[in-house]
C-alpha positions as CSV (number, residue, x, y, z in Angstrom):
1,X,38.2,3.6,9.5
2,X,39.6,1.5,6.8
3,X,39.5,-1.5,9.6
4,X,35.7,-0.6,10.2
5,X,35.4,-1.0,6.7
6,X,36.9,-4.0,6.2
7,X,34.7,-6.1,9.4
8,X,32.1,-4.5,7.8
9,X,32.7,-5.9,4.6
10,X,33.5,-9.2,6.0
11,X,30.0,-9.1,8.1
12,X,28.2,-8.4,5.1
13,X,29.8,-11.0,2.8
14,X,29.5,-13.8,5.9
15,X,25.5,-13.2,6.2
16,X,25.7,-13.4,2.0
17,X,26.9,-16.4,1.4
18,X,24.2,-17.3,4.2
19,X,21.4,-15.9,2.7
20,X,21.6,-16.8,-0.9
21,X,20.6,-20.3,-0.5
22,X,18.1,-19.4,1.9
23,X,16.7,-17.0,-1.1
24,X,16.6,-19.9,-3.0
25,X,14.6,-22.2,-0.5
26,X,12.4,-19.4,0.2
27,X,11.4,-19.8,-3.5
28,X,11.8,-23.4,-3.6
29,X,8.7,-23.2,-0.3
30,X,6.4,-21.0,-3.3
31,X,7.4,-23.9,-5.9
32,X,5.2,-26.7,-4.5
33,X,2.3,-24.4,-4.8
34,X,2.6,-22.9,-7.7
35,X,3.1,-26.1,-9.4
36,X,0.1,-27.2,-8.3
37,X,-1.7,-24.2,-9.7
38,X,-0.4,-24.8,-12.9
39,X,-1.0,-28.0,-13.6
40,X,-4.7,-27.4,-12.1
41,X,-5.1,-24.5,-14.0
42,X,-5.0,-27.0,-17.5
43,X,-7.9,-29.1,-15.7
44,X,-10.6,-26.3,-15.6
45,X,-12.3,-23.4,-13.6
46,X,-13.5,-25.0,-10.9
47,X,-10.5,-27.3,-9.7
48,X,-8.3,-23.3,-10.2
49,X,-11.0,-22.2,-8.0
50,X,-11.0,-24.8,-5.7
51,X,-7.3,-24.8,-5.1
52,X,-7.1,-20.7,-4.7
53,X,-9.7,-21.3,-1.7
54,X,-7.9,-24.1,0.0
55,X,-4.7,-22.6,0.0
56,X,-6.1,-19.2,1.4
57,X,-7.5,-21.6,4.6
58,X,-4.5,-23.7,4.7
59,X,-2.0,-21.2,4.1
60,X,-3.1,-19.1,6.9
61,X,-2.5,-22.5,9.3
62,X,1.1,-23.0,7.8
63,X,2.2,-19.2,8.2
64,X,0.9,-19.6,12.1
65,X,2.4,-23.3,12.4
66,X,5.8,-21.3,10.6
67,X,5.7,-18.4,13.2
68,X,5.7,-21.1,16.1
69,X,8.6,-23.1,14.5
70,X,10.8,-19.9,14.0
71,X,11.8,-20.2,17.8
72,X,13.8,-23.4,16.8
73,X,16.3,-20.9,14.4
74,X,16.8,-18.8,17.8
75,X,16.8,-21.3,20.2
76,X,19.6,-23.2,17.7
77,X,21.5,-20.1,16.7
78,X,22.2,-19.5,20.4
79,X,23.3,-22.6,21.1
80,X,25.9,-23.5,18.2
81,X,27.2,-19.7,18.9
82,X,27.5,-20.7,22.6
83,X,29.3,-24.1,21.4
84,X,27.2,-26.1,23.4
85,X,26.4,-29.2,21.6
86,X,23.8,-31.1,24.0
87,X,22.0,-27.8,24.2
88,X,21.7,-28.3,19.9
89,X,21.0,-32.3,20.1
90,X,17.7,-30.9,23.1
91,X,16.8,-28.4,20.6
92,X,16.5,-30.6,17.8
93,X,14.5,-33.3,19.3
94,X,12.4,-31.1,20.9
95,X,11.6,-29.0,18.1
96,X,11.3,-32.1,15.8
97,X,8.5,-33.1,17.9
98,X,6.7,-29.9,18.2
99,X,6.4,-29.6,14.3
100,X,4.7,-32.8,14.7
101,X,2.3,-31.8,17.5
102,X,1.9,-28.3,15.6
103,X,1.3,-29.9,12.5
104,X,-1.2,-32.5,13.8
105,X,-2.9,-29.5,15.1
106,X,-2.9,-27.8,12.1
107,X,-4.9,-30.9,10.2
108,X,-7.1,-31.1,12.8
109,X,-8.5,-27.9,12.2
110,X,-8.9,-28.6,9.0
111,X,-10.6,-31.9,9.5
112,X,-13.0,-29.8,11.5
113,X,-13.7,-27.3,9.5
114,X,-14.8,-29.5,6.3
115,X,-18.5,-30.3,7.2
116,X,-18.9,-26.3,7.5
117,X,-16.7,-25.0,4.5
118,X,-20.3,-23.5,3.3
119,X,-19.8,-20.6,6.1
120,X,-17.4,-19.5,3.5
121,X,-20.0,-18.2,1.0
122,X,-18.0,-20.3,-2.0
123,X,-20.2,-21.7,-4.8
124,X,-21.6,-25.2,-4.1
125,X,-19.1,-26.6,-7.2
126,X,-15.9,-25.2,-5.6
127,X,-16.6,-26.4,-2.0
128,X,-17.6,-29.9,-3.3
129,X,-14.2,-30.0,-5.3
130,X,-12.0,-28.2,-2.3
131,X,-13.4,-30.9,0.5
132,X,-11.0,-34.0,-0.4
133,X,-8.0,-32.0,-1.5
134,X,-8.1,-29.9,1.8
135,X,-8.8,-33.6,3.3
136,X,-5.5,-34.5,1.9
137,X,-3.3,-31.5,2.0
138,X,-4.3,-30.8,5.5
139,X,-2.6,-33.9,6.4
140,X,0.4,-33.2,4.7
141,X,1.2,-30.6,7.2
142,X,2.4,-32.4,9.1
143,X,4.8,-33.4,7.2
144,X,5.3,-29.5,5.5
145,X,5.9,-28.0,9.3
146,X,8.1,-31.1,10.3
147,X,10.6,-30.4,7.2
148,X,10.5,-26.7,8.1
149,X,11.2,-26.9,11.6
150,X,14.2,-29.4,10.7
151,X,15.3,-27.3,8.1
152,X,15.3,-24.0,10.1
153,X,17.6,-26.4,12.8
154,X,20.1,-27.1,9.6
155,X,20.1,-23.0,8.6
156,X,20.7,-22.4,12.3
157,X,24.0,-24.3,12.5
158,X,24.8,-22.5,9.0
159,X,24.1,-25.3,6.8
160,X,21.1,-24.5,4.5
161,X,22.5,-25.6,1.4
162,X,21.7,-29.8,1.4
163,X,18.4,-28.9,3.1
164,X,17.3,-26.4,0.0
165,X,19.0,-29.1,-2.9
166,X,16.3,-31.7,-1.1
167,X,13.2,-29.1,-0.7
168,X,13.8,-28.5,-4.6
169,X,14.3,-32.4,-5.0
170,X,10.9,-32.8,-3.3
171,X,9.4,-29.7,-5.6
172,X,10.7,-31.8,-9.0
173,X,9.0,-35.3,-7.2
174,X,5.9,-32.9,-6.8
175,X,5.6,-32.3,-10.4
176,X,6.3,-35.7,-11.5
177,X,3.4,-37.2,-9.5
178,X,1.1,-33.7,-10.4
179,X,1.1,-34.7,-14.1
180,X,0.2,-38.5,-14.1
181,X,-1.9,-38.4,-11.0
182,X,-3.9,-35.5,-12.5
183,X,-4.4,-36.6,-15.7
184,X,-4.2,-40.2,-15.6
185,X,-0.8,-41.2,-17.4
186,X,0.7,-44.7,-17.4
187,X,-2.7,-46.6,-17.0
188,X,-3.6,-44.1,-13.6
189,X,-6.8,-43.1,-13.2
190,X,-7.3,-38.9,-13.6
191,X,-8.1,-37.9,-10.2
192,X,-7.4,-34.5,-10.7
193,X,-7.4,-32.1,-7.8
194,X,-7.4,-35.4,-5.4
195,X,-4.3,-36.6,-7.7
196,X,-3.2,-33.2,-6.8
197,X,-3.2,-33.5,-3.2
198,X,-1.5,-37.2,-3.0
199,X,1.3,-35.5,-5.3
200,X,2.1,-32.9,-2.7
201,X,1.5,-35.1,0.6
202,X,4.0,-37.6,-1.1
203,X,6.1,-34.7,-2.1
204,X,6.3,-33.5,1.5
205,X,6.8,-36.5,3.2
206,X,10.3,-37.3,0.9
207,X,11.5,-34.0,2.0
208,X,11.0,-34.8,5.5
209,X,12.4,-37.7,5.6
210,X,15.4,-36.2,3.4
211,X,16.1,-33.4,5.8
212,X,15.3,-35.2,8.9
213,X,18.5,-38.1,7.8
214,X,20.7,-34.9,6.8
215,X,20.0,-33.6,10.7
216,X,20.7,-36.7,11.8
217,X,24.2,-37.4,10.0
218,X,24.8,-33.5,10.9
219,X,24.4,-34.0,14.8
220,X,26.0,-37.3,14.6
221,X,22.8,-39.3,15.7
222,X,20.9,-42.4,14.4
223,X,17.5,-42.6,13.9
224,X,16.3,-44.0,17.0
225,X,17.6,-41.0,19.1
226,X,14.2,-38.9,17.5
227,X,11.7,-41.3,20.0
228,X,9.9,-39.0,21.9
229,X,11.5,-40.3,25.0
230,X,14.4,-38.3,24.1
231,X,12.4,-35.1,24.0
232,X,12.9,-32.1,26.8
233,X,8.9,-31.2,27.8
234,X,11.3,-28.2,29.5
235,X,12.7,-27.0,26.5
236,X,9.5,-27.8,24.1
237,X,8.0,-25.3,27.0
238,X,10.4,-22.9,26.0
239,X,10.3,-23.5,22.1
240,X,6.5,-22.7,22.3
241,X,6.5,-19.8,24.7
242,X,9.1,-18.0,22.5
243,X,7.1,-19.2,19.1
244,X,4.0,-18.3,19.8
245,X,4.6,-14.2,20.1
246,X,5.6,-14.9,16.5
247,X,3.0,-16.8,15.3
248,X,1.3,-14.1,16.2
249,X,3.0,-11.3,14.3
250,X,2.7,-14.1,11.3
251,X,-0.5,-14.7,11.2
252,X,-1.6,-10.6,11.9
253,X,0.3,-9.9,8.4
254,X,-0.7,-12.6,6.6
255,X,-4.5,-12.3,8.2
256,X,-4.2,-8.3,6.7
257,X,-3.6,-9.5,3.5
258,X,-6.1,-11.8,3.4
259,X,-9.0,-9.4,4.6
260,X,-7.5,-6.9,2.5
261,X,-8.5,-9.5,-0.4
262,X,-12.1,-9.8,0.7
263,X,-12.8,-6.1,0.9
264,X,-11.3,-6.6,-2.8
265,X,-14.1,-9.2,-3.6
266,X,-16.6,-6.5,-2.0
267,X,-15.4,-4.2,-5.3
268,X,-16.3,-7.1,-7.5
269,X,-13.8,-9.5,-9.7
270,X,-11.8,-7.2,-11.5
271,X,-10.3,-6.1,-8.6
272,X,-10.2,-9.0,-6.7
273,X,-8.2,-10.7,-9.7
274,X,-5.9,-7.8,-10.0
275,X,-5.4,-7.9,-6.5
276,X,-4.5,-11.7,-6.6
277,X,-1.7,-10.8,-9.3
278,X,0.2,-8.4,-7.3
279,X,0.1,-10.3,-4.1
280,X,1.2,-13.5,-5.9
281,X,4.2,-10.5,-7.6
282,X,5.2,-8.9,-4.2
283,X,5.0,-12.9,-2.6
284,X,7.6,-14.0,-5.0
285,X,9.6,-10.8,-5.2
286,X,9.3,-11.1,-0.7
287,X,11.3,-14.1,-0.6
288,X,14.4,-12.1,-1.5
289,X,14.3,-10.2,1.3
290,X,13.0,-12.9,3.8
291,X,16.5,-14.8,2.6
292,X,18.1,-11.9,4.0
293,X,16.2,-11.5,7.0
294,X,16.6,-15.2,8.4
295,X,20.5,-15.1,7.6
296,X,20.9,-11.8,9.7
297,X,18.9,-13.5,12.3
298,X,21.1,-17.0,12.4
299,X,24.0,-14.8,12.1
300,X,22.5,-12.4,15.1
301,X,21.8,-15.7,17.1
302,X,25.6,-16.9,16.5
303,X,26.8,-13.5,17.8
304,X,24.9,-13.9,21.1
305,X,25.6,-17.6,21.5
306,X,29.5,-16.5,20.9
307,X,28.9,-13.0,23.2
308,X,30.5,-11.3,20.2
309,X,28.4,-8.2,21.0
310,X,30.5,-5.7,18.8
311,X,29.3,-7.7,15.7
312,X,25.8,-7.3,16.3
313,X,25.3,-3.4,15.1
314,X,27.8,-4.3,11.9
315,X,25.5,-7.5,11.1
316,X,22.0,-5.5,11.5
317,X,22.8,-2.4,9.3
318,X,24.7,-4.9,6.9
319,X,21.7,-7.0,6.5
320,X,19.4,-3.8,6.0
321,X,21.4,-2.3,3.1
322,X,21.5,-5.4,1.5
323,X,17.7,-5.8,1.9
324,X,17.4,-2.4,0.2
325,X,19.5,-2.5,-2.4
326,X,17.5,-6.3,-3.3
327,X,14.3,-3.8,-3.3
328,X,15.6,-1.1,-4.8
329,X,15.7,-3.8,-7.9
330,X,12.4,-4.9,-7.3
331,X,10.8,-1.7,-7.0
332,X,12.3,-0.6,-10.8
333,X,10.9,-3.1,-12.3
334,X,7.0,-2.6,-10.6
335,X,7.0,1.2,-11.4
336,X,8.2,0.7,-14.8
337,X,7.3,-3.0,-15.6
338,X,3.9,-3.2,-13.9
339,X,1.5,-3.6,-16.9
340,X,4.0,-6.0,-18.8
341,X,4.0,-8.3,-15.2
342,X,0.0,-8.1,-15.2
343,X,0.1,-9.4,-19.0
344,X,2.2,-12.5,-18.1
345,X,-1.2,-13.6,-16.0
346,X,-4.1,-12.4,-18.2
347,X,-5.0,-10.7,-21.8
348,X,-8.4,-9.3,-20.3
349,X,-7.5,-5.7,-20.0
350,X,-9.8,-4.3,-17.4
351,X,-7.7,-6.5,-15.0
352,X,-4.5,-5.7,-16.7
353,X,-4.6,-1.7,-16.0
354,X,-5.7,-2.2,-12.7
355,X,-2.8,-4.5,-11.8
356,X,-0.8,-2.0,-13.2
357,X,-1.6,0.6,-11.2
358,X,-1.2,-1.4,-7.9
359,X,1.8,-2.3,-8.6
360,X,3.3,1.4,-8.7
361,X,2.2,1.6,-5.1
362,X,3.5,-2.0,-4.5
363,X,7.1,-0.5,-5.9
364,X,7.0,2.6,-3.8
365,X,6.8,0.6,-0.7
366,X,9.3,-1.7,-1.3
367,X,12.0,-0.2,0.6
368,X,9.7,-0.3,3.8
369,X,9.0,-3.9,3.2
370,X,12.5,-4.7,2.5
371,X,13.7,-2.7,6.1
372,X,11.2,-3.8,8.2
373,X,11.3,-7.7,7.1
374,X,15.0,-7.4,7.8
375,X,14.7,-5.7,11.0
376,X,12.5,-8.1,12.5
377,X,14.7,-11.2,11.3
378,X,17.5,-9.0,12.9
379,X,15.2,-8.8,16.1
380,X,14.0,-12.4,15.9
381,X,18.0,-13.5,16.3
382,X,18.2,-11.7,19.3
383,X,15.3,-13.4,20.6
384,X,13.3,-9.8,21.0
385,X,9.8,-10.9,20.0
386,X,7.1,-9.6,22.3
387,X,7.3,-6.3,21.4
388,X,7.8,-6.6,17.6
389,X,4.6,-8.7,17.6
390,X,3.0,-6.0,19.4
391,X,3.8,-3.7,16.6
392,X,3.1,-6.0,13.8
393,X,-0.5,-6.4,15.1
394,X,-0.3,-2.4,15.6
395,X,0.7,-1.9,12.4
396,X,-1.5,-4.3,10.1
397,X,-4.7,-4.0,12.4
398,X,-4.3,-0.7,13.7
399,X,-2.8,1.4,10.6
400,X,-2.8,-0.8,7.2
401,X,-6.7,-2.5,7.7
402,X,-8.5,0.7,8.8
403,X,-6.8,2.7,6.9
404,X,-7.3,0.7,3.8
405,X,-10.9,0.8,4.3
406,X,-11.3,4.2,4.6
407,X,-9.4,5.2,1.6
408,X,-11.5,2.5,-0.3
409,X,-15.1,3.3,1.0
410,X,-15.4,6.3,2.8
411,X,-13.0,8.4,0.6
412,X,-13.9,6.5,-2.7
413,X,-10.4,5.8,-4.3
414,X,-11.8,2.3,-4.8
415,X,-8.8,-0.6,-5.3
416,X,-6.1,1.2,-5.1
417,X,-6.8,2.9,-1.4
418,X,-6.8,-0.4,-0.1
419,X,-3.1,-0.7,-1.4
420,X,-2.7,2.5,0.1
421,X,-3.4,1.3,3.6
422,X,-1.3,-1.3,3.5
423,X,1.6,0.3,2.4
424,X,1.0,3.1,5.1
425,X,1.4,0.0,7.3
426,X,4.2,-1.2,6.0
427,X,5.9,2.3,6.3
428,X,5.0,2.2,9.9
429,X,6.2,-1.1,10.3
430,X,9.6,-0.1,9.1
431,X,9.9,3.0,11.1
432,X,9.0,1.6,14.6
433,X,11.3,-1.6,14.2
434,X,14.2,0.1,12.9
435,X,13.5,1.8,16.3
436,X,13.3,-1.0,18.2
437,X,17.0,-2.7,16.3
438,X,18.7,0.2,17.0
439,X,17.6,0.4,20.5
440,X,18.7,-3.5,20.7
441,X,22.2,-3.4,19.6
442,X,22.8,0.2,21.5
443,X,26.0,-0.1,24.3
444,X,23.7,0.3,26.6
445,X,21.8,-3.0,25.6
446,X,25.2,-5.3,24.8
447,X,25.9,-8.1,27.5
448,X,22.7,-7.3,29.2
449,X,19.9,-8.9,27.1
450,X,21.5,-11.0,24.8
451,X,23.7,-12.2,27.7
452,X,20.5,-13.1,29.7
453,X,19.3,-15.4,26.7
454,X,22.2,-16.8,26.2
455,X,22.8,-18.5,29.3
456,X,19.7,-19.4,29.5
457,X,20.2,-22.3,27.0
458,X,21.4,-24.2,29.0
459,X,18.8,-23.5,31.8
460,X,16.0,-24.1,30.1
């Protein structure tokens, strides 16, 4: 028992010192945005407006451009587990140049959809002022998916600490471009939201460039080795087939809480802006968590690569408990705290109470949210994603949506049923892939799955 203890210990301490710099990226990712808010927010109504309404379109691209991009961390994981370096060298170019290809997507659909941005129902002033910055910050994409994807290679191989000092470099360039840009400093003209959007395209490009040459001088490579003539079609095959199932479970969560804030806007603008308040709360308070989950899941990934199948249990509950205990924190402060959070946004009160009472249910289902985000990261590292994307879309679409609805509408609770749906989901969500982990890392499982996935790294 005491020698239980101990790996355990050990387990937990090695997927720590993992995770706490990924926490801190995680955060560093909600920087760029929120510094743009800010510094918008001093310009007027309509630019605040206009930037709320972009990021809702462009965010929902990034999430599903991020879900596709999370097979590089498996894929990577696996590979510097198994010790097989050309397999990591593949992985990287390939994956470098599917951001690229994901990311041009991505701002193509945005180019697209600008002639028809009134289908959105916005007010003529806010889709006039949205049009150039979502001209501009869909292009930067491509740069935003390409840093991601080379940054997930770096946390792969365990090295996530250079990758977050140059995301946070890029998030203090942001804010020195934001300011002048903006407002016209130093003989510039004020361009304001368009000021906005060169800022954070700049911004995005220096970190790619800066994680990119880290990658590099990490795999021992020049520059020139990233041509696409180095790239494996084979393996970008592969990257894609396994990202896509997780785009998909990405973009069903992050699609739920969108709708969730339309039916919101249905109630009127109270609720709608209370509801922006706690999901911009439980967003921050997520990336805690979501630190937690991608450490388990690079640790998970080193385990298979490594066929150290007896770690793999010891890692998973490790990385659960500590995701727990993070919420257990978190949910203190919503029950108690709620209506003292809602003041930091607003002084109108209407908006205030309401906040406050979301955020009681938003602490009560913190220790779902906290399980089930580390149970699929646990999942992810074992490279088990059909099925958990399966009960994501179950659980959002199926459970949290419906249910929300009903609770709202047909049973009249108003605001607060909606948050009631989704927390239903979320309890579901944590139930059914704590199933699914501990039916993963079972003996019966060991040497069989993971084994199958590993050797196919070199395969594919």
């Amino acid at each position: 028992m005491p020698g239980s203890r101990k790996l355990f210990q050990t387990e937990l301490g090695a997927t720590l010192s993992l995770a706490i710099p990924m926490m801190v990226g995680q955060f560093g990712q909600m920087l760029m945005g929120i510094t743009d808010t800010l510094v918008l927010g001093r310009v007027g109504v309509v630019p605040l407006a206009a930037i709320g309404f972009s990021n809702t379109l462009l965010g929902t691209l990034y999430v599903g451009g991020i879900g596709i991009l999370a097979a590089v961390g498996i894929f990577a994981a696996q590979a510097h587990g198994a010790k097989l370096e050309s397999a990591k060298i593949e992985v990287f170019r390939s994956a470098f140049w599917l951001s690229l290809f994901v990311g041009t997507a991505a701002a193509g659909v945005v180019i697209v959809l600008l002639p028809m941005l009134g289908v959105f129902g916005e007010p003529i002033p806010v889709e006039v002022a949205a049009r150039p910055y979502l001209a501009i910050t869909g292009l930067s994409l491509i740069p935003a998916l390409g840093s991601m994807s080379v940054k997930t290679y770096c946390e792969a191989l365990g090295k996530p600490v250079i990758p977050t000092v140059i995301l946070y470099a890029g998030v203090t360039l942001n804010v020195a471009l934001n300011l002048p840009l903006v407002f016209g400093w130093f003989g510039l003209p004020a361009l304001g939201l368009v000021g906005s959007a060169i800022a954070t395209l700049c911004a995005r490009i220096f970190v790619l460039i800066g994680v990119t040459g880290y990658a590099l001088r990490l795999t021992r490579l020049p520059w020139q080795a990233l041509t696409i003539l180095g790239v494996s079609w084979k393996k970008m095959g592969s990257l894609l087939r396994t990202g896509l199932p997780i785009c998909c479970q990405y973009v069903a969560e992050a699609g739920a809480f969108n709708f969730s804030a339309i039916m919101m806007g249905w109630m009127g603008t109270i609720p709608l802006a209370a509801h922006q308040i706690v999901v911009t709360c439980a967003a921050t308070t997520f990336m805690f968590p979501l630190g937690i989950s991608i450490a388990a899941g690079v640790r998970l990934g080193h385990a298979v690569g490594s066929r150290a199948y007896s770690a793999l249990r010891r890692i998973s509950l490790g990385a659960i408990m500590v995701s727990v205990l993070i919420q257990l924190g978190f949910a203190a402060i919503y029950l108690t705290l709620g209506h003292q959070v809602a003041l930091l946004f607003t002084s109108q009160t209407e908006v205030v109470e309401l906040a406050g009472r979301l955020m009681i249910i938003t602490g009560i289902f913190q220790i779902a949210d906290g399980i089930q985000v580390a149970s699929a990261g646990c999942l992810r590292g074992l490279a088990d994603i059909r099925l958990p994307m399966l009960i994501g879309i179950f659980c959002y679409w199926a459970a949290a949506i419906p249910t929300g609805f009903i609770f709202a509408f047909s049973l009249h609770t108003g605001p607060t049923g909606i948050w009631v749906g989704l927390a239903i989901g979320l309890f579901v969500a944590a139930l059914l892939l704590t199933w699914r982990l501990q039916a993963m890392t079972g003996p019966g499982r060991q040497g069989t799955f993971v084994l199958e996935k590993t050797e196919n790294l070199e395969a594919s």
